[in-house]
KELUM-379247 format. One line per 8 residues: their letters; for each residue x, y, z of N, C-alpha, C, O. Coordinates in steps of 0.02 Angstrom, whole numbers, plus 32768, in hexadecimal, padded with zeros to 4 digits. Atoms other than C-alpha are relative to their C-alpha. Example, Ala and Ser with C-alpha at 12.3 -4.5 7.8 and 13.67 -1.06 7.14 Angstrom:
! KELUM-379247
as> 802D,7FC5,8000,8267,7F1F,8186,802D,803C,8000,8061,803B,8021  7FD6,7FC5,7FFD,82AC,7FCB,8165,7FD9,8037,8025,7FF2,806E,802D
! end
This chain:
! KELUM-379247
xxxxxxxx> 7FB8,7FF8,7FF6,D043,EC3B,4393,8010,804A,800A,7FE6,8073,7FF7  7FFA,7FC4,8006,D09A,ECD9,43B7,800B,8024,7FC1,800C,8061,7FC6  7FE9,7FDF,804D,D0C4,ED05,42F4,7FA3,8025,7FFF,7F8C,805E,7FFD  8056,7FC7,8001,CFEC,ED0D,42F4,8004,8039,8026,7FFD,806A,8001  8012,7FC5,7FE8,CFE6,ED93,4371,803E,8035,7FF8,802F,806B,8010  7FD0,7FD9,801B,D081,EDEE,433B,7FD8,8018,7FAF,7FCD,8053,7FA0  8027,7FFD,803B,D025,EDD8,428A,7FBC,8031,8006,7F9F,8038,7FD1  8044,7FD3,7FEF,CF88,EE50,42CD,8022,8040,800E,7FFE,8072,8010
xxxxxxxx> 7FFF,7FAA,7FE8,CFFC,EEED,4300,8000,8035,7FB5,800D,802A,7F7A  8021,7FD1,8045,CFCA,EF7F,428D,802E,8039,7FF3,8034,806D,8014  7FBD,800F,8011,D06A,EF8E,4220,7FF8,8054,7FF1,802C,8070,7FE0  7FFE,7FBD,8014,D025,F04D,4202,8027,802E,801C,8041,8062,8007  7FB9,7FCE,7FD1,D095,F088,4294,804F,7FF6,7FD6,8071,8029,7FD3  7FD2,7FF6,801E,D126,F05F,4237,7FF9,801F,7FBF,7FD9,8008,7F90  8002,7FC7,804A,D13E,F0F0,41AD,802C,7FE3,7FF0,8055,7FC7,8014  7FD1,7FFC,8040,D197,F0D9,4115,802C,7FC7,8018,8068,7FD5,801B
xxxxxxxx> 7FEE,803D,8014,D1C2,F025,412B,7FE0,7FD1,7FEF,7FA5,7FC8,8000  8010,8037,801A,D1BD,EF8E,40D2,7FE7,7FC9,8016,8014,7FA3,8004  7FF2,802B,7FDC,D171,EEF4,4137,7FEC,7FD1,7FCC,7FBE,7FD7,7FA3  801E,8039,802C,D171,EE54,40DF,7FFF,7FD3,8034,801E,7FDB,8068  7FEC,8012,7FFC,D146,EDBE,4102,7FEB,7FAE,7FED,7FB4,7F9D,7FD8  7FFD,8019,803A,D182,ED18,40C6,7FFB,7FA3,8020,8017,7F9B,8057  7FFD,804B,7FF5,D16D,EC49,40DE,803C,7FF4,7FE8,8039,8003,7FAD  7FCB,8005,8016,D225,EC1E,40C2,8001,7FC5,7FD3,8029,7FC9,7FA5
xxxxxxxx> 7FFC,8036,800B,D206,EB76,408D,7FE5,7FEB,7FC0,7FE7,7FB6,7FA1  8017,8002,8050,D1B1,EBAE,3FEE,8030,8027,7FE8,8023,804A,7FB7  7FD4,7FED,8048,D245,EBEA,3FA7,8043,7FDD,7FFB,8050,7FCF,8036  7FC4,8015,7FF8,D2F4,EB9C,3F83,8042,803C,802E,8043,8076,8041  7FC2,7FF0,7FC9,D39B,EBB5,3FE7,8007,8049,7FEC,7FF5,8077,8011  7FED,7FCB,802E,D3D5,EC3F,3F5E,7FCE,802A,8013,7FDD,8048,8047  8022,7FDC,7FDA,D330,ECA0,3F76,7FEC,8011,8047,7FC4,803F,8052  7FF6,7FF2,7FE0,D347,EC8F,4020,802D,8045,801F,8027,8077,8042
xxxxxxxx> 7FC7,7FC6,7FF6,D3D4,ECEF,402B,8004,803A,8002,800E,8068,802A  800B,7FB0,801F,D3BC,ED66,3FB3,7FCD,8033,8029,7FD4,8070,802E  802C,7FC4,7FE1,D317,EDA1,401E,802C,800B,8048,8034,8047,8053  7FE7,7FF6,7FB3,D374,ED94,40DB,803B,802B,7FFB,8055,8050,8025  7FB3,7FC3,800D,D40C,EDEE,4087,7FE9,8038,7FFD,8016,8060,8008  8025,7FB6,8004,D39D,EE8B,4075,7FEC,8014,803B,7FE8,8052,803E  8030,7FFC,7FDC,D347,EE7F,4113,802B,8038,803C,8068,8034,8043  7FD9,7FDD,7FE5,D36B,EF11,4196,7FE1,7FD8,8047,800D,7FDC,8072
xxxxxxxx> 8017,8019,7FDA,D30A,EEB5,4216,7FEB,7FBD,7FF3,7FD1,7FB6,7FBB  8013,8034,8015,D2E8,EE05,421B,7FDD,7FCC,8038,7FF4,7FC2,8071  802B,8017,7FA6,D267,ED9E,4294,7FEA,7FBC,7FD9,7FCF,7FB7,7FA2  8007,8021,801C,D260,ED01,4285,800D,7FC0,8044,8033,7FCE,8072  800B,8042,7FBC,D242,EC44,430B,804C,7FDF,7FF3,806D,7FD9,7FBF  7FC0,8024,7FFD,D2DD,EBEA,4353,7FFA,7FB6,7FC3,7FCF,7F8C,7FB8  8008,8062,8021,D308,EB4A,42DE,8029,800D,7FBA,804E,803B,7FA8  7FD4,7FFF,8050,D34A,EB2A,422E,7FCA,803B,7FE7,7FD3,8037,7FAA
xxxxxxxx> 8000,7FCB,803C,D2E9,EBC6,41E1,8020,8037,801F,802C,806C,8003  7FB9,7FC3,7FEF,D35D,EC2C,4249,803C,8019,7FED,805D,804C,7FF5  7FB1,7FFF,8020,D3EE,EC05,41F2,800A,802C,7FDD,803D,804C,7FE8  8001,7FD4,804B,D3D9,EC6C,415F,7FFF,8043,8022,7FF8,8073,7FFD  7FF3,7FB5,7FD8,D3EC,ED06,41F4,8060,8008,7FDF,807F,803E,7FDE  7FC0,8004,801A,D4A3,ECD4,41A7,800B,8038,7FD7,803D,8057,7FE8  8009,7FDD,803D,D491,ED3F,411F,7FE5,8047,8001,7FDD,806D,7FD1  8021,7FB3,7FFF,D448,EDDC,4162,804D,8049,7FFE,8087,8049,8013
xxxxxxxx> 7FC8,7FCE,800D,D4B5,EE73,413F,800F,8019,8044,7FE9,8013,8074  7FF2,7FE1,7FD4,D51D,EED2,41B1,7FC3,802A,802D,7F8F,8031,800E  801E,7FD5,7FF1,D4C2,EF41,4229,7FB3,7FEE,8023,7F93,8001,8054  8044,801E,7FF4,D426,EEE1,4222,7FD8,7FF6,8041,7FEC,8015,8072  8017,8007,7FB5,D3A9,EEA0,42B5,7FE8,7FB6,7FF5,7FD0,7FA0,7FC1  800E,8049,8011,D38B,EDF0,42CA,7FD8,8001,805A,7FEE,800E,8093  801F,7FF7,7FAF,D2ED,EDDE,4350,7FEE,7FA4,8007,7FC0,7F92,7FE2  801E,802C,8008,D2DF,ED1C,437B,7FBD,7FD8,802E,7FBC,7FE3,806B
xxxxxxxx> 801A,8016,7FB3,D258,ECBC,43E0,7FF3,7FAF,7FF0,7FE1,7F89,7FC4  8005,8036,7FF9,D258,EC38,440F,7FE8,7FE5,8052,7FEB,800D,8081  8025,8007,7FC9,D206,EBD2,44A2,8018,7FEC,8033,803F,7FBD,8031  7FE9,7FEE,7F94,D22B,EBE2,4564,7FE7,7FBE,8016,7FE7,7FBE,8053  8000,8041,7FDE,D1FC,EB25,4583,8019,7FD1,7FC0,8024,7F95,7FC6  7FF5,8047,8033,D224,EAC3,44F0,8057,7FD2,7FEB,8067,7FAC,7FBD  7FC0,8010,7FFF,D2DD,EA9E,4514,8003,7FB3,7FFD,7FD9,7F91,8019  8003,8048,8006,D310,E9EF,44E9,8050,7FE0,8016,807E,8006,800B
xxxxxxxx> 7FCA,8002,7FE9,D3A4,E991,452F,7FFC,7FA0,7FFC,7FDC,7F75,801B  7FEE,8066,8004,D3D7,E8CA,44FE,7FA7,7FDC,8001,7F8E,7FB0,8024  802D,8012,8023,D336,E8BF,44A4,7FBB,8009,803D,7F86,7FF0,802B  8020,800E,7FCC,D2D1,E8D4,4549,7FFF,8067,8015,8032,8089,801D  800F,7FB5,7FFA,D27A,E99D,4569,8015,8012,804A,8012,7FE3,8072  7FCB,7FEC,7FC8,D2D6,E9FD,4601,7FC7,8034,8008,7FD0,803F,8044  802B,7FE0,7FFB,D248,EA71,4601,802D,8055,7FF9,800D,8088,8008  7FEA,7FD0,7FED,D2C5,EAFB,45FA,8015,8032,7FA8,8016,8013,7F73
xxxxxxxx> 801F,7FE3,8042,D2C7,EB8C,4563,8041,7FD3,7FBF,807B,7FC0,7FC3  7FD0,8024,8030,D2FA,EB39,44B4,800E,803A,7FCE,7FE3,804B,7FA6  7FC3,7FC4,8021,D38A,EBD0,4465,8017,7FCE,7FE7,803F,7FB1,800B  7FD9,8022,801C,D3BB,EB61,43F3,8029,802C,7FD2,8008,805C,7FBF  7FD3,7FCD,801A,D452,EBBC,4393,8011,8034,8025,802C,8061,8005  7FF7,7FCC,7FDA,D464,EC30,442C,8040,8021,7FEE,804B,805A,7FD9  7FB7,7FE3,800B,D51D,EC33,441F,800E,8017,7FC7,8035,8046,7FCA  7FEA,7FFB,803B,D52D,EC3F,436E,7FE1,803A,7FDF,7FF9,8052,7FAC
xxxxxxxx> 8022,7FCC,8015,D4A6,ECCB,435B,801C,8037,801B,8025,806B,7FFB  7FF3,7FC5,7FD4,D4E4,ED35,43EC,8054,8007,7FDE,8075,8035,7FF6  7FAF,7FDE,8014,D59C,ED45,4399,800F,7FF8,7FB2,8042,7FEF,7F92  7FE9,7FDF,803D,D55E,ED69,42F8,800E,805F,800F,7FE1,8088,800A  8009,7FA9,8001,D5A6,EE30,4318,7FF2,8029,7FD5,7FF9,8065,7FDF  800D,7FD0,803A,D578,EE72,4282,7FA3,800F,8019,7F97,804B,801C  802F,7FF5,7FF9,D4BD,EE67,42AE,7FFC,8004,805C,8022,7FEE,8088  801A,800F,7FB8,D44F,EE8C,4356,7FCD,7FC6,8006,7FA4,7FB3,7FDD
xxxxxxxx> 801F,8051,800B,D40D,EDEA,4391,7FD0,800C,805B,7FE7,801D,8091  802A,7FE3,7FC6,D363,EDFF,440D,7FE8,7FAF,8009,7FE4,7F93,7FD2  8029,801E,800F,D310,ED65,4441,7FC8,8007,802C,7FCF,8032,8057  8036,7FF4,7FEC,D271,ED5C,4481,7FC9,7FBA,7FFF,7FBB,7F94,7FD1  8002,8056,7FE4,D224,ECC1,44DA,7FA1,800F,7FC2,7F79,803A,7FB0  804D,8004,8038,D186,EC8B,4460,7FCE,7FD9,8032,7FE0,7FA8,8053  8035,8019,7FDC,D0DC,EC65,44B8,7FBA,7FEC,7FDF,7FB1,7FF4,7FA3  802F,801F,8034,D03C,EC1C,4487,7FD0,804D,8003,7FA2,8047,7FDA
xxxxxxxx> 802C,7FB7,7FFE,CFDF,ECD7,449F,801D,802C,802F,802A,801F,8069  7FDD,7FC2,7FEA,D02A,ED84,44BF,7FDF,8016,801C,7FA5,8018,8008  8028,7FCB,7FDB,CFEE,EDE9,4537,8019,804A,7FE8,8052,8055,7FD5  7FE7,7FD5,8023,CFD2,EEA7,4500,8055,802F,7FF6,8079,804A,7FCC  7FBD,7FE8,7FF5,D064,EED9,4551,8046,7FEE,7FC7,8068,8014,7FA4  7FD6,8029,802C,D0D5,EE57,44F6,800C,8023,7FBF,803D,8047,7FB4  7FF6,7FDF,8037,D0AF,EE8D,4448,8012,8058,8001,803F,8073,7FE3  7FD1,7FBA,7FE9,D0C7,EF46,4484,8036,8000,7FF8,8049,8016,7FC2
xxxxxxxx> 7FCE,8005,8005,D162,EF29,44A5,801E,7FEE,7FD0,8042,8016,7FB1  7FF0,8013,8046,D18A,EECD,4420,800C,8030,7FC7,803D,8033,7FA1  7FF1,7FCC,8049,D15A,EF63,43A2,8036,802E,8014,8062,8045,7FEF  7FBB,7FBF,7FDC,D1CA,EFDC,441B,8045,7FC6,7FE5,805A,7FCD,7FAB  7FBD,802A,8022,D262,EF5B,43F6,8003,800F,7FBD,8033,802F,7FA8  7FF0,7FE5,8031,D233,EF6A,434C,800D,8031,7FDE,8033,8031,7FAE  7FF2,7FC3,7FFC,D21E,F022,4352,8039,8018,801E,8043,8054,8016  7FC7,7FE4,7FF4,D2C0,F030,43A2,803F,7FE1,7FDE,8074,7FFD,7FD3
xxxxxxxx> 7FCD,800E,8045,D321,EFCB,432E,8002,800F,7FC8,8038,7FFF,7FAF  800F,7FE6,8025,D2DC,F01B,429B,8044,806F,7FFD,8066,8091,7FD8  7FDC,7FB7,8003,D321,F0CE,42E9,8047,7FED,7FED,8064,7FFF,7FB9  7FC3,802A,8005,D3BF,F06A,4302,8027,800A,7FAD,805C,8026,7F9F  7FE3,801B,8032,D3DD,F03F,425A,8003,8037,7FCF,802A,8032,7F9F  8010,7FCD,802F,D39E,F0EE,4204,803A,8036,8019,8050,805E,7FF0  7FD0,7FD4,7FE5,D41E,F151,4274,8042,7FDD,7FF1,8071,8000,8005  7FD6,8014,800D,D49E,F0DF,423C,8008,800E,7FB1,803B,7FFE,7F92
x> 8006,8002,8040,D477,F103,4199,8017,8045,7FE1,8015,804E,7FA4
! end
């Protein structure tokens, strides 16, 4: 999945931050919260463990992915990308909301980019600070 090869970049380029990270499903609603309410960045697959992007504080970064064929429409696949919560993510304004189509293997480029997004939402959030 793409979380594995996101899971291999070498977290040493980011100085003096925190990365966690967490199986949502081993903890209750309440500890949900409490960790996504802290979070200055938050990356995480379209679907019900998205929700809990609800809860991220002002300012925040919410990166989602989700997949560029798996769109579903009157129970029958449309082949076309499935943003599920599109609307409802993109006008939370308190946070920045990135998504990013999920594939079965990144090419190097991909994850590159990826850390630059994260490296530029990171500045983002420290100059706001």
């Amino acid at each position: 999945t793409t979380f594995d090869n996101i899971n291999n970049i070498d977290i040493d380029i980011f100085d003096n931050v925190r990365i966690e990270s967490h199986q949502m499903k081993k903890y209750s609603m309440k500890e949900q919260v409490a960790l996504v309410s802290k979070a200055a960045i938050y990356v995480t697959g379209c679907g019900g463990g998205a929700v809990m992007a609800t809860f991220l504080p002002k300012g925040s970064s919410l990166l989602v992915f989700y997949l560029s064929n798996g769109g579903v429409e009157n129970n029958q696949g449309t082949g076309k990308p499935a943003r599920l919560d599109w609307d409802y993510f993109n006008n939370m304004a308190y946070t920045r909301v990135h998504w990013i189509p999920q594939r079965k293997k990144n090419t190097v480029q991909e994850v590159n980019v990826f850390v630059l997004l994260i490296q530029h939402e990171l500045e983002i959030i420290r100059r706001e600070r």
